[in-house]
C-alpha positions in Angstrom: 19.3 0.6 12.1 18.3 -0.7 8.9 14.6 -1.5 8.2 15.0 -4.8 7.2 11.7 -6.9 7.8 7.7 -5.9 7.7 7.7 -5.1 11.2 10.3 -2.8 10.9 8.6 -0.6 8.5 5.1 -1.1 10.3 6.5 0.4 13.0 8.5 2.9 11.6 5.2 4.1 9.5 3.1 3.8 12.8 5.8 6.3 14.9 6.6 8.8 11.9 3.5 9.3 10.5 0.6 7.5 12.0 0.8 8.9 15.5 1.8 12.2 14.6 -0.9 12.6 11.7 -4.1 11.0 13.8 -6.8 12.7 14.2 -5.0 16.0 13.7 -5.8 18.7 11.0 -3.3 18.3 8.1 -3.5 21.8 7.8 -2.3 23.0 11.0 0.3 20.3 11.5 1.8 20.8 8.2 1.0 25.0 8.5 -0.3 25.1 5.2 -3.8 26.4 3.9 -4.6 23.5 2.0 -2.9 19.7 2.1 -2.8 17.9 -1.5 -1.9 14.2 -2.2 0.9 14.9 -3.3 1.8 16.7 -0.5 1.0 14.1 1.8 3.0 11.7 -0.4 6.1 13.7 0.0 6.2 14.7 3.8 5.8 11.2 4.4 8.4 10.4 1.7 10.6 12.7 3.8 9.7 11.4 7.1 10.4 7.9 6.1 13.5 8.4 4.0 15.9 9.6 6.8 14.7 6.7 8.8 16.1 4.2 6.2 19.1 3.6 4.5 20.1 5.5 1.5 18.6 4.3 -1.7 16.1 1.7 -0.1 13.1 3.9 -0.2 12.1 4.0 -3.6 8.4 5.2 -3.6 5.5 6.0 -1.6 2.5 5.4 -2.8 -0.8 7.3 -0.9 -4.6 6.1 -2.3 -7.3 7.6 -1.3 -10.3 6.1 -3.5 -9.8 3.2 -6.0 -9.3 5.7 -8.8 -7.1 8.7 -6.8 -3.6 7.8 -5.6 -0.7 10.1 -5.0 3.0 8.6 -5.9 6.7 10.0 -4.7 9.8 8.9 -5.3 12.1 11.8 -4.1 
């Protein structure tokens, strides 16, 4: 269906990428020898976008201090 309200998209985040991603090693989930921000930005981009509606997505946005943040917009 289409993601619509807060909830939605809590969820959604909590069941593609929370669940799978906690307290696992990036590196051996995503089989890669090292994980980047911007990595991280776009497997969530991806894991998100064919979950929603075409053209709804329009960018994820991953900080990780104040001053570092990661951005994707597919």
């Amino acid at each position: 269906g289409m993601v619509t309200d807060i909830v939605t998209l809590d969820r959604l985040v909590k069941d593609r990428v929370l669940g799978p991603f906690d307290g696992q090693d990036l590196r051996i989930v995503l089989a890669t020898p090292s994980v980047t921000g911007e990595h991280i930005a776009k497997i969530v981009w991806d894991r998100l976008a064919s979950a929603i509606p075409a053209g709804s997505l329009q960018l994820i946005k991953l900080v990780q201090t104040r001053d570092l943040s990661f951005e994707y917009a597919g």
